[in-house]
N, C-alpha and C positions, 0 to 999 in steps of 0.2 A: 667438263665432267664435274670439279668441283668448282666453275667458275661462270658465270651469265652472260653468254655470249650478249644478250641485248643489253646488260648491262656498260661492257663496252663500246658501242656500236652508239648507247646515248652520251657514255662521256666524251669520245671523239668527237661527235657533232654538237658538245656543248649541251644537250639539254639535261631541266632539271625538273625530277619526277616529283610531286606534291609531298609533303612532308607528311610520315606515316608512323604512329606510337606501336611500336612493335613489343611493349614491355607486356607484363600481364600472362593471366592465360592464354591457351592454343587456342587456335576456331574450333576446333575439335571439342573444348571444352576441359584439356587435360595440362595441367601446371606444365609449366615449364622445368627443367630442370637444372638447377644452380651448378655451377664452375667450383669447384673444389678450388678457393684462392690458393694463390702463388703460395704467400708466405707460409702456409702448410705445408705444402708439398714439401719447398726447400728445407724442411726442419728435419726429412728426414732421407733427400737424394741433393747430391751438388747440384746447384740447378745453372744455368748459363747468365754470367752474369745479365742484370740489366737496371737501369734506371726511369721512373715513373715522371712524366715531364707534367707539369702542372697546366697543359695545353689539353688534357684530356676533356672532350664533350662528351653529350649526353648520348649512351649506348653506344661508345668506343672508348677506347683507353690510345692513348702516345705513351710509347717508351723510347729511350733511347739505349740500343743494345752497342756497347762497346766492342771493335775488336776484338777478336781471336779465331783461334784455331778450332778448325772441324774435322773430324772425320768421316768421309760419306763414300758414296756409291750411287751409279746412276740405276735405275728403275729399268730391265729389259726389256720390258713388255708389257705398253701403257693399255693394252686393251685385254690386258688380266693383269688388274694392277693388284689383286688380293694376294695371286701367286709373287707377281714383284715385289710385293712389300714385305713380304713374308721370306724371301732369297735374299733382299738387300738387307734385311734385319740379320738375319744368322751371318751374314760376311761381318754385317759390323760386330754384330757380338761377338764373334769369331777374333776378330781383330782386338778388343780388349779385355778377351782371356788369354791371353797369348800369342797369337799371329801374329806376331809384330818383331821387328829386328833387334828388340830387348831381349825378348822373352818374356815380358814383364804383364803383370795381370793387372787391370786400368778399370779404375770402380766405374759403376754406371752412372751417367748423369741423366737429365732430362732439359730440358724436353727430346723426342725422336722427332727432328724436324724434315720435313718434307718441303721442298722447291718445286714449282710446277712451271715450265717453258708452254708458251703456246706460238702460233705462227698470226700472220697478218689478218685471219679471220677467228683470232681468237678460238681455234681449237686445240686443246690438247698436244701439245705435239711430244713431252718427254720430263722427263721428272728424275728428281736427284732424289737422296734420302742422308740424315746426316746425324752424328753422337754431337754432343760437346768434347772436345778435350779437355781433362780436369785441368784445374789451376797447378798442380803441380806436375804435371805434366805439360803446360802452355808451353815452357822455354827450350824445352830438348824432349823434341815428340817423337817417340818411335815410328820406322817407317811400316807402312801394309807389306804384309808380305805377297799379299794376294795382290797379283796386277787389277783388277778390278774397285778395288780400293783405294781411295787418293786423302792427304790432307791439305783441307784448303784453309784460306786465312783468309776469313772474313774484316771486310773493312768495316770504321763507323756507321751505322746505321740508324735512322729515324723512322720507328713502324707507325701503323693503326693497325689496330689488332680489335677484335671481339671474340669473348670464347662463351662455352656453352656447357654444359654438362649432359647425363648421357648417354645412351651409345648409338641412338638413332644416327649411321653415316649421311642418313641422306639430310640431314642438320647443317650439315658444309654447304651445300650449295646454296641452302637458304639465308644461310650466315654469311654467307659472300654478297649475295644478294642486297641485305639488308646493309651489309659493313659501305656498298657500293652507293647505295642510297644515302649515306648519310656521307660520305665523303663529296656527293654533288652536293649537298643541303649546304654543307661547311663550305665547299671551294678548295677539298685541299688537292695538293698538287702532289700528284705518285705517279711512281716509275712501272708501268703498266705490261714492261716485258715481262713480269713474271708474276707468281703469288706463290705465297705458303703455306700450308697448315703446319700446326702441330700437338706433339700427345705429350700429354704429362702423365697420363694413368695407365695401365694394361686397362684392352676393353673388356668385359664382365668383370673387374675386377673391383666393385666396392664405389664411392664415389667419382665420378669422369671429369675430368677437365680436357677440354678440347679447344683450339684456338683457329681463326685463321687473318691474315696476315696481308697486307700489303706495304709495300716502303716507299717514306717517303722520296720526292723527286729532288 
C-alpha cells in the first residue's frame, strides 16, 4: 500500500534499475512541494531526538535516531487504515492527556510515527502507530491504562529517510518508490522486514512535512 512490491522483488534478486533525476517539477507540470524542514518544526513541538550523519547522498538524508521510549498502538484494521489511524491516534492522545498510571498530562511531540510489517510477498500485513516520549518523561514513563496501549524502547538506529511536503497520500508510495531506487543506485544495506512513514504536520494544516523511512541493516 505504501510500499513497491516490485521494488522488493528487484532488491532480492539484486538488480539495479537506471539511475533517474527525480528532482524538479511533476510530469504533470506542477512544482513539487517542499518539506517544511526539521529545525522549524522543532522550534515550536519536542521533536524525537535525532542526529544528521554526513553519509547523506543525493535525494535522501542518513540520520542517526538514538534510543528511547515510545508510546504506540497497533493499527486494527489494515484495509481501512483512515479509520485505524484515526482510533490509534485518539488512544494515544488519550494516553498523554491523562490515561496514564500518573494521571499526568504529557506535551505532544512529533513526529506520529507509523511502522509498517509486511509478509514474504511483501504485502501489507499490519502496522503499529507511535508518540515520542518527551525527555522528561524518558526515565519514569507512565504506564497506558488502556490495554491496547504499550511502551516500547526503541534501540539505536541508522535510517534513509526522504520526506515531501503536501498532502497528496498517494506521495508515499511514490516516495518509497524513488527512496528504493536510490538505495539500489548506492548499495546500501536495510533491514527489509519493515518501513515507516512519518507526520510532522496535521494534514490541511498550513505547510506539510511528510517522511518515509527505511533502516539501516
Amino acid at each position: 500500500l505504501f510500499v513497491s512490491k516490485q521494488w522488493y522483488q528487484r532488491r532480492v534478486r539484486g538488480e539495479h534499475p537506471p539511475h533517474r533525476d527525480h528532482h524538479g517539477p511533476r510530469r504533470d507540470g506542477r512544482k513539487c512541494s517542499k518539506p517544511v524542514p526539521l529545525e522549524v518544526l522543532c522550534e515550536h513541538l519536542e521533536c524525537a531526538p535525532f542526529q544528521k550523519m554526513n553519509s547523506s547522498g543525493c535525494g535522501y538524508e542518513t540520520r542517526m535516531i538514538p534510543g528511547a521510549k515510545w508510546v504506540g498502538t497497533r493499527l486494527e484494521d489494515i484495509s481501512d487504515l483512515e479509520r485505524s489511524g484515526r482510533l490509534g491516534f485518539w488512544k494515544l492522545f488519550r494516553y498523554i492527556s491523562g490515561a496514564n498510571s500518573d494521571g499526568v498530562k504529557i506535551n505532544m511531540t512529533i513526529p506520529v510515527l507509523y511502522q509498517w510489517f509486511m509478509d514474504e510477498n511483501y504485502s501489507l500485513t499490519g502496522g503499529q502507530m507511535f508518540f515520542y516520549v518527551p525527555a522528561a518523561f524518558q526515565e519514569n514513563t507512565p504506564e497506558p491504562l488502556d490495554d491496547s496501549v504499550f511502551i516500547d524502547e526503541f534501540d539505536d538506529a541508522v535510517i534513509y529517510n526522504r520526506a515531501f511536503g503536501g498532502n497528496d497520500m498517494d506521495q508515499y508510495e511514490k516516495e518509497f518508490k524513488r527512496l528504493g531506487e536510490i538505495i539500489e543506485r548506492e548499495d546500501l544495506s536495510v533491514d527489509l522486514r519493515f518501513v515507516m512513514t512519518a507526520e510532522y504536520t496535521r494534514p490541511e494544516r498550513g505547510p506539510q512535512r511528510h517522511e518515509v523511512i527505511v533502516v539501516a541493516a
